[in-house]
C-alpha positions in Angstrom: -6.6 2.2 15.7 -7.7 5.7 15.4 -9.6 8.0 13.0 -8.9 11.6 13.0 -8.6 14.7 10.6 -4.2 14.9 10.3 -2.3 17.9 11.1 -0.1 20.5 8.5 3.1 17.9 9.5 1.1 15.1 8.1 -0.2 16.1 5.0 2.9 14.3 3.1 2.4 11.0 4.6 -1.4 11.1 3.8 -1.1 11.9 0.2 1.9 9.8 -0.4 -0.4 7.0 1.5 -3.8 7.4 -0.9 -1.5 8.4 -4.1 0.3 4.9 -3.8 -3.0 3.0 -3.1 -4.8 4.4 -5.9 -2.1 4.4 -8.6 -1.7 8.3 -9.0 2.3 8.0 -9.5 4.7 9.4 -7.4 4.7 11.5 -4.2 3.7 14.8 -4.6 6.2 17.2 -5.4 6.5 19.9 -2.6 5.2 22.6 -5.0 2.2 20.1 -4.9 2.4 20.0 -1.0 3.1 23.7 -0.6 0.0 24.2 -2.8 -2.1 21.4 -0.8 -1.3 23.5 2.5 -2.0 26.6 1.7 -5.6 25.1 -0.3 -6.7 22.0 1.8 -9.4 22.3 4.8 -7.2 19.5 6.8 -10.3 19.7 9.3 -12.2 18.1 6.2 -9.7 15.0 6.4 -10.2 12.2 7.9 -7.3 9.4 8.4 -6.8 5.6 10.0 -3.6 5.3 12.2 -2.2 2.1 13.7 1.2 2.6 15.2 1.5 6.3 14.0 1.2 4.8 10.4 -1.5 5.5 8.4 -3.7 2.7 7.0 -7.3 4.6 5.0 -7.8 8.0 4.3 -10.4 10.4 3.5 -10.8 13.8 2.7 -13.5 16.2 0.8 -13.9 19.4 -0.5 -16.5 22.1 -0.3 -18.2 22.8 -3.9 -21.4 24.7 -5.3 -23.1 21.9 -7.1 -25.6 22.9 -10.1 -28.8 21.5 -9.4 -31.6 21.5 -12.4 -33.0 24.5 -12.8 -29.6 26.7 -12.5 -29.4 26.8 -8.3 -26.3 25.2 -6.7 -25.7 23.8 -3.2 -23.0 23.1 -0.7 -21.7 19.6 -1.3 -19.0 17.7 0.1 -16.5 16.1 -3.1 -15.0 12.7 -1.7 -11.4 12.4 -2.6 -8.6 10.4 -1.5 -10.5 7.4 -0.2 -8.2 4.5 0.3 -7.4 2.0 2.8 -4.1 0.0 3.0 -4.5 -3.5 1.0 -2.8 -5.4 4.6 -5.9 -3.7 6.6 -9.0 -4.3 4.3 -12.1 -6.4 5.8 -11.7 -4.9 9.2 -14.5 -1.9 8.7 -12.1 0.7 8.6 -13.3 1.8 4.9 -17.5 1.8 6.4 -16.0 4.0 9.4 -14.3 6.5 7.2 -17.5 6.9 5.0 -20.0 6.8 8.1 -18.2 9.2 9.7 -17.6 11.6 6.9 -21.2 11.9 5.7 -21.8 12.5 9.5 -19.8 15.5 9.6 -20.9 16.6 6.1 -24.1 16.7 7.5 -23.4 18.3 10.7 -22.0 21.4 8.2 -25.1 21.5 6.6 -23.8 20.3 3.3 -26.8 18.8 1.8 -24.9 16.3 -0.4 -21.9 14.4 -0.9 -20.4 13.4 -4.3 -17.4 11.5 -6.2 -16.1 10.2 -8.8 -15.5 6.4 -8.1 -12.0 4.6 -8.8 -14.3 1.2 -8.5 -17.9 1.1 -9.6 -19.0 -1.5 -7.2 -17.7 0.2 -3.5 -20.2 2.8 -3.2 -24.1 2.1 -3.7 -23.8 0.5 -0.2 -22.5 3.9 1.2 -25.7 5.5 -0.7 -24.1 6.9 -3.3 -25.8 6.4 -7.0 -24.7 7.2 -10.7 -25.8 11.0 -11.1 -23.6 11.5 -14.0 -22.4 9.8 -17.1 -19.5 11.0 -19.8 -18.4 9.9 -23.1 -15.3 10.2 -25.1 -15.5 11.0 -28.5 -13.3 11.2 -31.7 -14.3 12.8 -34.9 -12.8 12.1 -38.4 -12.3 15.3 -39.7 -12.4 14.1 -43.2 -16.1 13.5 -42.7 -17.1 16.4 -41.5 -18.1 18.5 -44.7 -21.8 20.3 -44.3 -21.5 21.4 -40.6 -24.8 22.7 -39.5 -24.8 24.2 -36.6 -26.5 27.4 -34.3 -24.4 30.4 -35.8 -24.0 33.7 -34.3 -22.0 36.9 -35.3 -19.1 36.3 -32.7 -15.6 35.5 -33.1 -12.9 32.8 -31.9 -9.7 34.5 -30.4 -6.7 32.6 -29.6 -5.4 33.9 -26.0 -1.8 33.0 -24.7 -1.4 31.2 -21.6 -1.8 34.2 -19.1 -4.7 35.5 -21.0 -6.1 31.5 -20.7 -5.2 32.5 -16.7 -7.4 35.1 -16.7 -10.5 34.6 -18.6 -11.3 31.1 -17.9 -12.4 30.9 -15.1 -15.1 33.2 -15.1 -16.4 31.8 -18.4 -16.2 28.4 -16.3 -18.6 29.7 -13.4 -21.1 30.7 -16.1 -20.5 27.4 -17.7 -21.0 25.1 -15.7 -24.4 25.9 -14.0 -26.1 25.3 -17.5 -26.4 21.2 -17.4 -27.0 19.8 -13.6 -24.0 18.8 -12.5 -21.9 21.4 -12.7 -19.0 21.9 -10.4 -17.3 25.5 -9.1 -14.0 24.9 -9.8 -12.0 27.1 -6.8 -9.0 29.5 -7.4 -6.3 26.9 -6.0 -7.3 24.3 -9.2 -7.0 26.7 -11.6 -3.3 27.8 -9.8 -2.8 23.7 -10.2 -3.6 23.8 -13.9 -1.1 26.7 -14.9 1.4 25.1 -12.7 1.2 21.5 -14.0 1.0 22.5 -18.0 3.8 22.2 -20.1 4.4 25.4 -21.3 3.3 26.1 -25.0 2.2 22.8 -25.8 -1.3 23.7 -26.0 -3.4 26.2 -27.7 -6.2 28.5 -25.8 -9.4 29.6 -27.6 -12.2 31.5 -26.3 -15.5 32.2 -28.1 -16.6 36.2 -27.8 -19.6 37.1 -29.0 -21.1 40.3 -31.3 -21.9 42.1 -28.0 -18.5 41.2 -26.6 -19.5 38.6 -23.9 -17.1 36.0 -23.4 -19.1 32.5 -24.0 -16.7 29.6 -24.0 -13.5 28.5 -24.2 -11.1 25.4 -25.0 -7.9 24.2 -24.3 -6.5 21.4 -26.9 -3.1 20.1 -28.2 -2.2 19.1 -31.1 -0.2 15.7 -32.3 1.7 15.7 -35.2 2.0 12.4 -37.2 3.2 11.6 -40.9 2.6 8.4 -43.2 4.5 8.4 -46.6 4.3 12.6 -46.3 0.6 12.3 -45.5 -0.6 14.2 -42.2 -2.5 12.1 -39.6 -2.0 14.8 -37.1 -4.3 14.5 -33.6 -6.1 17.1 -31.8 -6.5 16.4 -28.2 -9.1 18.3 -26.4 -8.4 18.7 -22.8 -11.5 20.7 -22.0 -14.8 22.4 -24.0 -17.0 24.9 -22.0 -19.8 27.3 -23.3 -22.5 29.3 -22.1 -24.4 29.1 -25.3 -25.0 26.8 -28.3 -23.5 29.1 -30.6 -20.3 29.0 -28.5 -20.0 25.6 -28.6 -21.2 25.6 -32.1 -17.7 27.9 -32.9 -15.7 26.0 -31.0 -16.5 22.7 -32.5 -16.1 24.0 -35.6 -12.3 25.6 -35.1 -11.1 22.7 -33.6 -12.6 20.5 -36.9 -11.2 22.8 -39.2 -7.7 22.7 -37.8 -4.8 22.5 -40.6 -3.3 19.0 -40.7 -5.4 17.4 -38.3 -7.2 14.3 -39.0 -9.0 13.2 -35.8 -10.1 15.1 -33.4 -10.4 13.5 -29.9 -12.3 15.0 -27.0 -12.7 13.4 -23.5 -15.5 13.6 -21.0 -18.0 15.2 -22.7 -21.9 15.1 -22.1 -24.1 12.0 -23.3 -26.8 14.8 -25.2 -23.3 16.1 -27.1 -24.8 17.9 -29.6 -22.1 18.1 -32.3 -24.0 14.4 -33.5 -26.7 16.6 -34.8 -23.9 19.2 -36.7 -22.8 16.7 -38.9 -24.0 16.0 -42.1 -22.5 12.4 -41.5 -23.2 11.5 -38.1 -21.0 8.6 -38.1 -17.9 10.6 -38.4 -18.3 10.4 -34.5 -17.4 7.6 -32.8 -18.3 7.4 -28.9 -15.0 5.8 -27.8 -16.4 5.1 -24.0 -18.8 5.9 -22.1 -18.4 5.4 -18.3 -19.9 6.8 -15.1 -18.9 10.0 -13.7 -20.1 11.7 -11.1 -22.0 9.6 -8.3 -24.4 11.3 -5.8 -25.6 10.5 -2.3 -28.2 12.7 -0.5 -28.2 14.0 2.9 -30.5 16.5 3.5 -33.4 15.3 1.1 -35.6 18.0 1.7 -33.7 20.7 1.4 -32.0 19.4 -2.2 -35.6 18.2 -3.3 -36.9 22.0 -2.8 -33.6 23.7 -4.0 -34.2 22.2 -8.2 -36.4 22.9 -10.7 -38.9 20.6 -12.0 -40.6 19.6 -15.5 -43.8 19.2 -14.5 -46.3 19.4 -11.6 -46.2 17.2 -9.4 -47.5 16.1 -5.6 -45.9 12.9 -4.3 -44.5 11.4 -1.3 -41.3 10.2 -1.5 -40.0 7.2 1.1 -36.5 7.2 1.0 -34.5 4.5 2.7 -31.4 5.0 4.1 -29.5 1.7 5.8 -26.4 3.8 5.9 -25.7 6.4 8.4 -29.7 7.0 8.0 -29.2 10.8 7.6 -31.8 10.8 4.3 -34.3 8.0 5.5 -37.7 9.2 5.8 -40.7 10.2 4.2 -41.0 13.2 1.9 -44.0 15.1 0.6 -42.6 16.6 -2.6 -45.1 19.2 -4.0 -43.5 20.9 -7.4 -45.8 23.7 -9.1 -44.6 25.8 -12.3 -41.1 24.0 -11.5 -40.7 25.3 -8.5 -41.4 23.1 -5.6 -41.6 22.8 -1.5 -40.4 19.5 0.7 -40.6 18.4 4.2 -41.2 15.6 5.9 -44.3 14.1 6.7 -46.1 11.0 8.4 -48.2 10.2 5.0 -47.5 6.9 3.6 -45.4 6.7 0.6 -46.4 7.0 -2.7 -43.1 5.9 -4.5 -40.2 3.7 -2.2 -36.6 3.7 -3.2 -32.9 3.5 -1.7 -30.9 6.6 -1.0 -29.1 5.7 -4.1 -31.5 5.9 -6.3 -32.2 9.1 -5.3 -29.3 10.2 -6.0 -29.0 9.1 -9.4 -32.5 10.4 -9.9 -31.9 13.8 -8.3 -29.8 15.4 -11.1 -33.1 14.2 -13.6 -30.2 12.2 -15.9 -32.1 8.8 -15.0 -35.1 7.8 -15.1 -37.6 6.8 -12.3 -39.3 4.5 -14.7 -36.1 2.9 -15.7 -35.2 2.4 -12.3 -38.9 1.1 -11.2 -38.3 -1.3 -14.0 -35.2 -2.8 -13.0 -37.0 -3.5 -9.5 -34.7 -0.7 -7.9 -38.0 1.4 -7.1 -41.3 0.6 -5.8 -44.8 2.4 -5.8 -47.3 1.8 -3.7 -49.7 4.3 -5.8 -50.7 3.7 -9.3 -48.9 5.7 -11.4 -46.8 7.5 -9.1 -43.2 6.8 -10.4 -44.7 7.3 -13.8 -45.5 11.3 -12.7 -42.6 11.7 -10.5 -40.5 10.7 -13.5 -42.2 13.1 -15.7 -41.1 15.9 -13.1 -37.4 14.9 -12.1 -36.2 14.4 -15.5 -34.1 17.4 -17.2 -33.0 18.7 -20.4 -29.7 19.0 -20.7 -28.5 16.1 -19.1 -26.3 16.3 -16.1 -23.0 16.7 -16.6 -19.6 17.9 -15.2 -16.4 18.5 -16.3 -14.4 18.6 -13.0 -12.5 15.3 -11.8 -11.3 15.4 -7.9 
């Protein structure tokens, strides 16, 4: 067998491969190819042959990341893992993930993330939980006496082109304000005018009294009757804002719409805050709640000294890394006024943990002291998990909206 990145010619064969495997419906379309081509880094893939067929795939893209504090970094996003069901238990899943985080790291890409199909494959890779979403519906009936930040700005519907134009800068402001965040490039937002149905959904942005664009939403709505009585459904596709008077207006035009008598949103933050808008907090319901995006450091130093931190703080960190080793090591970690410095150093450790806690800790979404409690971290310095928890954790909590 060999592992390679695959040339223009077999682009088709790898996505109609990993799209099979992983349930995503049928071959991809050749508008889908023709956009893949022109889009795709193919020297970012990675795929298993045997016999000129191919049996696991791999492939990433290059993002900005949000880190706390605002600053984003390179970072590899894992897609298409999947390895042919007649070829599983021979390693050819470990060699694919070994040698990707390799070459992430050889680019200087301080990070690798993804969003899992299966919860249980990646930990061993060094990946850990960074992000969590819910999915929410509201009962519109309930939600009378709607307190929420107010400003003097104004909710426009746009048309489809104007959606083209305007949302993806609002997006890039967007996203950097929760950890998490993900730059979404040009060729997605190419993939999301091509793939809608047209004028099925409505487009809403949020301008303000100084005529700054703050947020945006997509939703569609579903119309249903009993006995002459609408039930109809709003379906929220996507939410962003720069501000909490946006999101505030938002919120409150989709709750308001005529007819509608749930309003569902998916993948939305854990800290949502339209709970505390309502008078009657139960007319949300948190449908699900599931993991989202999953984090596995490389370059620990370099991500330790690019976020922001909540308090002071000087620690070593011993990170251990039985997979591909890039992180392990120890780290002295000095954070002052929130900003901070890291290298490596010969000091013993203060606080022990798996690469994959640090990645669920780096985002400040989890909590060292949760994680020292479950036996998943050690210190070997009173107190020391208790202060470096005090530091990494963040307000809001990380989130992202992006799926890859």
């Amino acid at each position: 067998m060999e592992t390679r990145p695959i040339t223009l010619d077999e682009l088709a064969p790898f996505q109609v491969h990993f799209r099979r495997i992983l349930g995503f419906g049928s071959a991809p379309s050749e508008a889908e190819l023709e956009r893949d081509a022109k889009s795709w880094d193919l020297s970012r893939s990675l795929a298993t042959f045997e016999n000129g067929q191919i049996v696991g795939s791999a492939h990433s893209y290059l993002f900005d990341f949000a880190l706390p504090g605002g600053a984003s970094v390179d970072a590899a996003g894992v897609t298409a893992v999947a390895v042919q069901t007649t070829h599983r238990r021979r390693g050819i899943l470990s060699e694919l993930m070994r040698r990707q985080l390799a070459e992430a790291a050889e680019r200087e890409e301080p990070v690798a993330i993804l969003v899992a199909s299966e919860g249980a494959i990646y930990r061993r890779f060094g990946y850990g939980i960074g992000t969590w979403a819910i999915d929410v519906e509201v009962d519109t009936r309930e939600t009378r006496g709607f307190t929420a930040p107010s400003g003097d700005g104004v909710i426009k519907v746009v048309d489809e082109n104007g959606a083209d134009d305007l949302f993806p800068a609002i997006h890039e402001r967007a996203r950097v304000t929760a950890p998490g965040g993900i730059t979404r490039p040009k060729s997605w937002w190419e993939s999301i005018a091509a793939d809608r149905k047209a004028g099925t959904e409505t487009h809403v942005i949020y301008e303000s009294a100084n005529g700054s664009q703050d947020g945006y939403a997509r939703y569609q709505i579903n119309s249903k009757w009993e006995s002459g009585i609408p039930q109809h459904k709003l379906a929220a596709s996507e939410l962003m804002s720069c501000t909490a008077e946006a999101a505030a207006a938002l919120w409150r035009h989709m709750l308001s719409a005529d007819l509608v008598r749930t309003v569902d949103a998916w993948n939305r933050p854990v800290d949502e805050p339209l709970k505390w808008w309502l008078a009657n907090p139960r007319a949300l319901r948190v449908k699900g709640l599931r993991d989202h995006i999953w984090v596995r450091p490389l370059d620990v130093a370099s991500l330790l000294a690019a976020r922001r931190y909540r308090e002071d703080v000087d620690v070593v960190l011993e990170v251990v890394d039985d997979f591909g080793g890039q992180a392990s090591g120890r780290y002295a970690l000095v954070a002052s006024g929130g900003a901070a410095e890291c290298s490596r150093t010969d000091r013993p450790g203060d606080v022990v943990m798996h690469v994959s806690d640090l990645g669920s800790i780096l985002l400040g979404g989890v909590s060292l002291m949760e994680l020292h409690s479950a036996g998943r971290i050690d210190e070997t310095k009173t107190d020391a998990v208790k202060q470096a928890d005090e530091a990494f954790r963040w307000s809001p909590q990380p989130w992202s909206n992006q799926y890859f």
